[in-house]
LUMVEXZA-380914 format. One record per residue: residue in one letter; residue number from 1; x, y, z of N, C-alpha, C in turn. Coordinates in steps of 0.2 Angstrom, whole numbers. Example, Ala and Ser with C-alpha at 12.3 -4.5 7.8 and 13.67 -1.06 7.14 Angstrom:
> residu  num  n.xx  n.yy  n.zz  ca.xx  ca.yy  ca.zz  c.xx  c.yy  c.zz
> A  1  66  -28  39  62  -22  39  66  -16  39
> S  2  64  -11  35  68  -5  36  64  0  39
***
This chain:
> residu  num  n.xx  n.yy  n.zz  ca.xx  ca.yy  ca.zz  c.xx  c.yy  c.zz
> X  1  119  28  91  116  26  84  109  22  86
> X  2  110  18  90  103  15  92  97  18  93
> X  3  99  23  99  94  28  102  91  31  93
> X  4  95  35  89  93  37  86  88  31  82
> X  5  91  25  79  85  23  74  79  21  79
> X  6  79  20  86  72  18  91  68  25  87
> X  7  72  31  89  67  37  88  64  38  81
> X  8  68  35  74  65  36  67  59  31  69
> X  9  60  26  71  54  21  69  50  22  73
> X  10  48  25  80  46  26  83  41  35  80
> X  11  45  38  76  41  43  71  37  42  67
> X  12  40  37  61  41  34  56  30  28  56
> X  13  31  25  64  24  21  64  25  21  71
> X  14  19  23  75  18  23  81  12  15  82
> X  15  12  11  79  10  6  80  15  -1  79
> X  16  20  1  81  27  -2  81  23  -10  82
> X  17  25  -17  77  24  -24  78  17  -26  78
> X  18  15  -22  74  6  -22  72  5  -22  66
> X  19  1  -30  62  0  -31  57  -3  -26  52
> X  20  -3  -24  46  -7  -18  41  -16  -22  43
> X  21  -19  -20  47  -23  -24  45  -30  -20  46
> X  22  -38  -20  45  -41  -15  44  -50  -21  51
> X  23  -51  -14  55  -56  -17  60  -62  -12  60
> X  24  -67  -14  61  -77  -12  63  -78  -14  66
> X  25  -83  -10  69  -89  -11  72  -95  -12  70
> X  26  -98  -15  72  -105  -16  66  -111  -18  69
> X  27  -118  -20  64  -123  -22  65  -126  -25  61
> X  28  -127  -30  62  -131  -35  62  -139  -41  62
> X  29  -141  -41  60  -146  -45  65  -150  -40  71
> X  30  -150  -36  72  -150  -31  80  -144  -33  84
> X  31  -140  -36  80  -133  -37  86  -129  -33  85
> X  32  -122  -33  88  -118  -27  85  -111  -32  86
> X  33  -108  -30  85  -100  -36  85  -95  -32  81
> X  34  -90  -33  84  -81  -31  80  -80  -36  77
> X  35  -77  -32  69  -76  -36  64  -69  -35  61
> X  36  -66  -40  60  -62  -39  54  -63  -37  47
> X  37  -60  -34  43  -63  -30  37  -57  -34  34
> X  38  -58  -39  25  -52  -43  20  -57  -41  15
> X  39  -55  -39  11  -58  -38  3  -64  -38  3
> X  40  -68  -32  6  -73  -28  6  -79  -32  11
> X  41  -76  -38  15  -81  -41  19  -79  -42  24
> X  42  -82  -42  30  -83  -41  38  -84  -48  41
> X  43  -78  -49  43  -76  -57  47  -80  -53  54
> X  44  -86  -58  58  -85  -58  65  -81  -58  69
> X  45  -78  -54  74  -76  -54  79  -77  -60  86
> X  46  -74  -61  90  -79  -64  96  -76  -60  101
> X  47  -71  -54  101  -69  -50  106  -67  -42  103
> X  48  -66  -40  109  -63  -31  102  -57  -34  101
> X  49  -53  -33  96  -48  -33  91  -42  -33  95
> X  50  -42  -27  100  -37  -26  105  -35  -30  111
> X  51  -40  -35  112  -41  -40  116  -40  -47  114
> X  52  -37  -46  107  -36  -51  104  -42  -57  101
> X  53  -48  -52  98  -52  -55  97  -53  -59  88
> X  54  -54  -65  89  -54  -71  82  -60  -69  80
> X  55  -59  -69  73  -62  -74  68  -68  -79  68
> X  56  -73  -79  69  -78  -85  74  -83  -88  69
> X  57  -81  -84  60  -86  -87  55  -83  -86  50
> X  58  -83  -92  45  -78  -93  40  -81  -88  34
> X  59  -88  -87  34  -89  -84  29  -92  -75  31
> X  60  -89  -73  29  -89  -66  30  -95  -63  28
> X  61  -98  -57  28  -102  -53  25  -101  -47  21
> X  62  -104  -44  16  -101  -39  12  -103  -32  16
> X  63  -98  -28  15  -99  -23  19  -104  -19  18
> X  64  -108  -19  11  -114  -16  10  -121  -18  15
> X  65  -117  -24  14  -124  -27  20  -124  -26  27
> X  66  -121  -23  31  -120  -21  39  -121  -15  38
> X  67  -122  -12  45  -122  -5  46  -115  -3  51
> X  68  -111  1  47  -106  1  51  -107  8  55
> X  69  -103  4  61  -105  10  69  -96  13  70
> X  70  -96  19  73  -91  21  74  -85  14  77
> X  71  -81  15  77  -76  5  76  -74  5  83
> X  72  -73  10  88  -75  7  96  -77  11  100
> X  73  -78  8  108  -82  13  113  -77  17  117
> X  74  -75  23  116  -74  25  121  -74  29  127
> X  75  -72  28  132  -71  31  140  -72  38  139
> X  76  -65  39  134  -61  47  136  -62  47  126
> X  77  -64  52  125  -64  55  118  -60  63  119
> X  78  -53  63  116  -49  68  117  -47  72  111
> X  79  -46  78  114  -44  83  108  -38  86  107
> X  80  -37  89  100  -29  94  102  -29  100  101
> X  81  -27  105  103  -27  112  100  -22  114  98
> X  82  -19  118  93  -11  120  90  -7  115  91
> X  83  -8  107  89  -6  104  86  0  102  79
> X  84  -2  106  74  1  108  69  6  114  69
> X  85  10  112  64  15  118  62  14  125  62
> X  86  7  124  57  4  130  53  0  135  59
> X  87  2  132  66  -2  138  72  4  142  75
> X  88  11  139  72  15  141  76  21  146  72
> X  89  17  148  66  23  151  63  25  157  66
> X  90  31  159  66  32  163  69  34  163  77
> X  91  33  159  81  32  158  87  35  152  89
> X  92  36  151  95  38  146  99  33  141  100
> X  93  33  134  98  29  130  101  29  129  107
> X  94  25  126  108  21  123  118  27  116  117
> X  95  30  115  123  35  110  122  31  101  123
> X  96  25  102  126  19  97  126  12  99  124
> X  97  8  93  122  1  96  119  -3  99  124
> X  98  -7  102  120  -12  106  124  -18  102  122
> X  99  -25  100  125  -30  97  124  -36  98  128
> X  100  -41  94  124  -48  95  129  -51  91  129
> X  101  -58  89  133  -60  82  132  -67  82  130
> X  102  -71  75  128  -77  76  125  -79  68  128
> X  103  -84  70  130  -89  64  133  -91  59  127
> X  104  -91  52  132  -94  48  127  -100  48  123
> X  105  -105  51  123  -109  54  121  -108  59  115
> X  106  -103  61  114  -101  66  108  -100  59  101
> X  107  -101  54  103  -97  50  100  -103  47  92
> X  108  -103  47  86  -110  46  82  -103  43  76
> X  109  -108  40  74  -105  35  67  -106  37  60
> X  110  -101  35  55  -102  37  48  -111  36  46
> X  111  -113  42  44  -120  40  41  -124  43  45
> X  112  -123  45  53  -126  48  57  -130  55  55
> X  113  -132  57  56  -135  65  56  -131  70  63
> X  114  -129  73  62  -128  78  66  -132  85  68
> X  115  -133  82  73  -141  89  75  -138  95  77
> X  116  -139  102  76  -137  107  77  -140  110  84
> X  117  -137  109  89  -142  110  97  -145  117  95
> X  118  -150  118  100  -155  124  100  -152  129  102
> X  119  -145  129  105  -143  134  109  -139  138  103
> X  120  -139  135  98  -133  138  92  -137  138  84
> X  121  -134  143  79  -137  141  72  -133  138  69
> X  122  -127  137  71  -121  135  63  -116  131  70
> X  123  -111  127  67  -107  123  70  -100  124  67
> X  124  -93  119  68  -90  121  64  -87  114  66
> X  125  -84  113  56  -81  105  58  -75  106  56
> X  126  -70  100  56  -65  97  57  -62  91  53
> X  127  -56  89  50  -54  82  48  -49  80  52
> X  128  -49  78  55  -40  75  59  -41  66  58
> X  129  -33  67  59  -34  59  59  -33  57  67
> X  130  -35  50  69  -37  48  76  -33  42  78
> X  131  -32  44  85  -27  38  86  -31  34  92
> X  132  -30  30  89  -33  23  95  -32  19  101
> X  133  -32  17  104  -28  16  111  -29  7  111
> X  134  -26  3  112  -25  -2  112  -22  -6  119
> X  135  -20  -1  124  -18  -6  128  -17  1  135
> X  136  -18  -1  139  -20  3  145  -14  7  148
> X  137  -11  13  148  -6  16  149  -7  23  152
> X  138  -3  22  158  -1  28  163  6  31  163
> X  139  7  37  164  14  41  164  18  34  159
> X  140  17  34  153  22  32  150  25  36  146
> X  141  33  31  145  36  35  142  36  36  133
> X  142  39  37  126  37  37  120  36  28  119
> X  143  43  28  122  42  22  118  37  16  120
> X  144  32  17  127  28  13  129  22  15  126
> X  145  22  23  124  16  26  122  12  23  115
> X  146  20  20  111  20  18  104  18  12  104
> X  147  19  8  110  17  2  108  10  2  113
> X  148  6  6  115  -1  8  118  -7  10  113
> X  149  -2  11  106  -7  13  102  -9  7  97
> X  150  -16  6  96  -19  1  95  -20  3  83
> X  151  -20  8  84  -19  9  75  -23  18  74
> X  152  -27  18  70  -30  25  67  -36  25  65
> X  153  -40  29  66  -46  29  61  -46  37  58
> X  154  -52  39  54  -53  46  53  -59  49  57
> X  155  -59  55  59  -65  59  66  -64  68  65
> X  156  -71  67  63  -72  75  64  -73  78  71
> X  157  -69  82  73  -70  88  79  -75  93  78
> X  158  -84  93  80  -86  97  79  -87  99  84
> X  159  -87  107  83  -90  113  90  -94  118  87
> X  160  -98  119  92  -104  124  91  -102  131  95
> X  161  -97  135  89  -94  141  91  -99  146  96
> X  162  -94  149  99  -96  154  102  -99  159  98
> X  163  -97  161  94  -101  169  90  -106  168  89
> X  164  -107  161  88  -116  158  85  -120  160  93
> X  165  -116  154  97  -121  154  105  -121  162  108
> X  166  -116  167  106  -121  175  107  -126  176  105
> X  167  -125  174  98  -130  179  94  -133  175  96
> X  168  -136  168  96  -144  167  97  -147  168  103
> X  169  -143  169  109  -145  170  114  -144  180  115
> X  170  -142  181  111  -143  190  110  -140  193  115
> X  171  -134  192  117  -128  195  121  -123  196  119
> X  172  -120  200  124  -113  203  120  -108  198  122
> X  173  -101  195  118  -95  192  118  -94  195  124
> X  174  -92  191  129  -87  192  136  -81  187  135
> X  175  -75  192  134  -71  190  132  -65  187  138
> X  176  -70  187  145  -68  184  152  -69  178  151
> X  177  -74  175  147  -76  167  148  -73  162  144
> X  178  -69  160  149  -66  154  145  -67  146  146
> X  179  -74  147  147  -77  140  149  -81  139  145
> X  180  -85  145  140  -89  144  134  -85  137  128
> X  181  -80  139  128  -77  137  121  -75  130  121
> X  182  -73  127  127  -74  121  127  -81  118  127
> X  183  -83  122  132  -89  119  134  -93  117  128
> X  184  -95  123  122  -98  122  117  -95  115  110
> X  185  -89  111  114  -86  107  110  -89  98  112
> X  186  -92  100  117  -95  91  121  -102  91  120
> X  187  -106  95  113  -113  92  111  -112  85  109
> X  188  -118  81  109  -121  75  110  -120  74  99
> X  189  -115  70  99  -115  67  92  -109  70  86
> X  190  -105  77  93  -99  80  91  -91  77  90
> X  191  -91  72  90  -87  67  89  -87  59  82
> X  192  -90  62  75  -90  56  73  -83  54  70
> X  193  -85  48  71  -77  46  71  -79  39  64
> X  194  -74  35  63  -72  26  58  -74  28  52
> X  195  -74  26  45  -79  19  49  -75  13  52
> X  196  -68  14  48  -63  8  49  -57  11  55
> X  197  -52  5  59  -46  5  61  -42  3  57
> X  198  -36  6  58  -33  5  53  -26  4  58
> X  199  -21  -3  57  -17  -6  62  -11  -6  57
> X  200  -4  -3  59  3  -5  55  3  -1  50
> X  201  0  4  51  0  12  45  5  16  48
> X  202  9  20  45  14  27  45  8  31  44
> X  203  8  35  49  2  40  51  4  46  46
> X  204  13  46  45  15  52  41  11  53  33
> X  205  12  59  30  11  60  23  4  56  22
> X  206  -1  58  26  -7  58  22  -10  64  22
> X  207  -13  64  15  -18  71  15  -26  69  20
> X  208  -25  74  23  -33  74  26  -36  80  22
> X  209  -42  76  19  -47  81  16  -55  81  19
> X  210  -58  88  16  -65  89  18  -70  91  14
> X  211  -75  91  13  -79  91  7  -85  94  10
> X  212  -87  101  10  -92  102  12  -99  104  7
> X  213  -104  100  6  -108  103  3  -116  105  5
> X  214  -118  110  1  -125  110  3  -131  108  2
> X  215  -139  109  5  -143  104  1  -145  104  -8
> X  216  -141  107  -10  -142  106  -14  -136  104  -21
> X  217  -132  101  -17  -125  98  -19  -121  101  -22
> X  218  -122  109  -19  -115  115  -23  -109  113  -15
> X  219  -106  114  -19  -98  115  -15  -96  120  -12
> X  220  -96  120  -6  -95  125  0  -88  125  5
> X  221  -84  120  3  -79  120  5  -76  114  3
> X  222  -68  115  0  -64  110  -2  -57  111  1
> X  223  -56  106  5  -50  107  10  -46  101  8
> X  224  -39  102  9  -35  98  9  -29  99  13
> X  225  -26  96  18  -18  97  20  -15  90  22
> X  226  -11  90  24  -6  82  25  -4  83  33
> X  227  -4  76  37  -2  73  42  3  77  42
> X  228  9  78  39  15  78  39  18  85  44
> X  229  13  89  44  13  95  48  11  94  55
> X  230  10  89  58  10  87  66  16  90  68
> X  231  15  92  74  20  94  78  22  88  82
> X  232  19  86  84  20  80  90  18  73  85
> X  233  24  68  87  19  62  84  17  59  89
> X  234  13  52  87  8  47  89  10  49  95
> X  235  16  46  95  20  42  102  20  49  109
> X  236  24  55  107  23  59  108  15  61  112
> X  237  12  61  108  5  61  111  2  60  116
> X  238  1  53  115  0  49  121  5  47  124
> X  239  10  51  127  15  47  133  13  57  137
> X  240  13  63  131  11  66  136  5  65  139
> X  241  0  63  138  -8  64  141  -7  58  146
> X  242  -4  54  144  -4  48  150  -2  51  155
> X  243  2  57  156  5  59  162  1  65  166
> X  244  -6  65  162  -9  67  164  -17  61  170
> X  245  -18  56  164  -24  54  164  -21  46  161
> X  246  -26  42  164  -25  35  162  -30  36  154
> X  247  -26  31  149  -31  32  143  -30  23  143
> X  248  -36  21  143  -37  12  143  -40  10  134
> X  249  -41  5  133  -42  2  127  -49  5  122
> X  250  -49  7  118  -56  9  115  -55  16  114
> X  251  -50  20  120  -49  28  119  -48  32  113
> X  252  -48  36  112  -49  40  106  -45  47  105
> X  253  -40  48  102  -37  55  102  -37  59  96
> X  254  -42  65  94  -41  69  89  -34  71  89
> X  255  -31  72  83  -23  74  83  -23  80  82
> X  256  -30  87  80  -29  91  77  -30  92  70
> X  257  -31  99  69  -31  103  62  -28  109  62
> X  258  -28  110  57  -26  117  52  -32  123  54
> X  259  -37  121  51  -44  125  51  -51  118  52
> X  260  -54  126  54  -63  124  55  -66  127  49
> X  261  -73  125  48  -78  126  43  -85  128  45
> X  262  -88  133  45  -95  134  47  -98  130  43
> X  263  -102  124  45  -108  121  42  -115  123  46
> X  264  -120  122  42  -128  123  43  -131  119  42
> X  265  -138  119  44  -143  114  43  -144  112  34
> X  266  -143  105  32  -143  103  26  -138  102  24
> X  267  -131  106  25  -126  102  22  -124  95  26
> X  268  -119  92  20  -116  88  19  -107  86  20
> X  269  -106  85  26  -99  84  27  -96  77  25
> X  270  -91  78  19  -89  72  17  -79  73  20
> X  271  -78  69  26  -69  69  25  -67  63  25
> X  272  -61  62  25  -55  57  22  -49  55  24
> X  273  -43  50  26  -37  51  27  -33  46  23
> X  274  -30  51  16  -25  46  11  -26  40  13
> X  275  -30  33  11  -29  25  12  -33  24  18
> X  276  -37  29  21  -40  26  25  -46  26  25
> X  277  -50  26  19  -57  27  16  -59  36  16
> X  278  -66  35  18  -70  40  20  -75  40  24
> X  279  -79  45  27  -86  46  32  -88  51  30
> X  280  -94  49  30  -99  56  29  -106  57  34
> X  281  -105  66  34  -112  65  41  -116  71  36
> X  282  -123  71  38  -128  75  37  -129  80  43
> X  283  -128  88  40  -129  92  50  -138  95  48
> X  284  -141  93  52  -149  94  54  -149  98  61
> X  285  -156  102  57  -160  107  64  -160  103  70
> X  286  -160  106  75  -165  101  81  -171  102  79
> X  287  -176  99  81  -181  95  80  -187  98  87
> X  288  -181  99  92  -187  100  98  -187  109  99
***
């Protein structure tokens, strides 16, 4: 009976003994600092959040007034593929996740512009919710994995599909190369992610939504599906990939989707995770 209730709670909130509480990164002054986020104002931090950083000024600032930047740095920026329920109908799931990784460079902030690289015409996004690493863990098992997890934020997974990078380079799909597809997911600003953390949330039963529009505010996609079709939770997650790779504090893990969306130069990506605000990015030409 024990074993069993370790495992509901450990489904249930993979931020096991972690106050409801909400964290930024931001800027300031040309400075940048981790912030506390109480009733729409940003207490300064004096450390990241996970390192147990205070409080250092009694009078906060109002969020409108900062620029907030993606809410931490990290190392390892990770992804999931067939993730969800909805890839396996009919079929046997992978009895662990399958994933890929993305340089800290892919990393860009609410409000950012997303530039379309030269090698591609169109891209393709993403809503998943994101899980955050708070405390440094290797081959761990669920239940260490659960208490490794620092809270959530929300993070688009964009990639610059293959169909595109033929056509603009005018070749034919080789359906031998299995290096393109990743590869075209580690562009420079393919990961935004925050604007907030969010600590002592049940990851389940949230809708994650997507709002594509274009430059001229007609609506080109309206998505909507629910957390609740995870195949793996939190905990699960991160105790497989720790068995792969060390994930230390700051770390980042896309959880997966359902579906991708072709955007273009001009539109407008707005997405969301039920209680966990919004982000929105602008996709741009390159330039050079």
């Amino acid at each position: 009976m024990y074993k069993i209730l370790i495992a509901v709670l450990l489904m249930m909130n993979s931020s096991v003994g972690l106050a409801q509480e909400k964290y930024c990164r931001y800027t300031t002054g040309n400075k940048t600092y981790y912030g506390k986020v109480l009733n729409n104002k940003v207490y300064q931090l004096d450390d990241a959040p996970w390192n147990g950083g205070k409080i250092t000024r009694k009078k906060g600032l109002n969020i409108g007034d900062v620029k907030l930047l993606y809410p931490c740095e990290p190392q390892l920026i990770l992804g999931l593929g067939k993730s969800y329920k909805e890839s396996w109908t009919g079929k046997e799931p992978f009895k662990t996740v399958r994933w890929f990784l993305k340089p800290p460079s892919s990393a860009a902030s609410p409000g950012d512009s997303v530039v379309i690289p030269s090698a591609v015409d169109a891209l393709k996004v993403e809503v998943e919710l994101v899980i955050v690493i708070g405390k440094k863990i290797k081959n761990g098992n669920e239940e260490e994995a659960a208490k490794s997890i620092f809270g959530y934020t929300i993070g688009n997974d964009i990639v610059a599909f293959t169909e595109s990078y033929y056509e603009k380079e005018n070749s034919q799909p080789d359906e031998t190369d299995a290096l393109l597809g990743s590869g075209l997911k580690i562009g420079d600003g393919f990961a935004p992610f925050g604007p907030f953390i969010y600590t002592g949330i049940d990851w389940q039963n949230r809708m994650r939504k997507l709002t594509v529009k274009d430059s001229q505010g007609k609506i080109k996609v309206n998505y909507e599906n629910n957390t609740s079709g995870l195949m793996y939770s939190p905990a699960k997650i991160i105790s497989d990939l720790s068995k792969v790779l060390t994930l230390s504090p700051g770390d980042i893990v896309f959880s997966g989707t359902t579906k991708a969306f072709v955007v273009k130069a001009g539109d407008t990506v707005k997405l969301g995770v039920e209680g966990m605000g919004e982000m929105e990015n602008t996709i741009i030409a390159t330039t050079n």
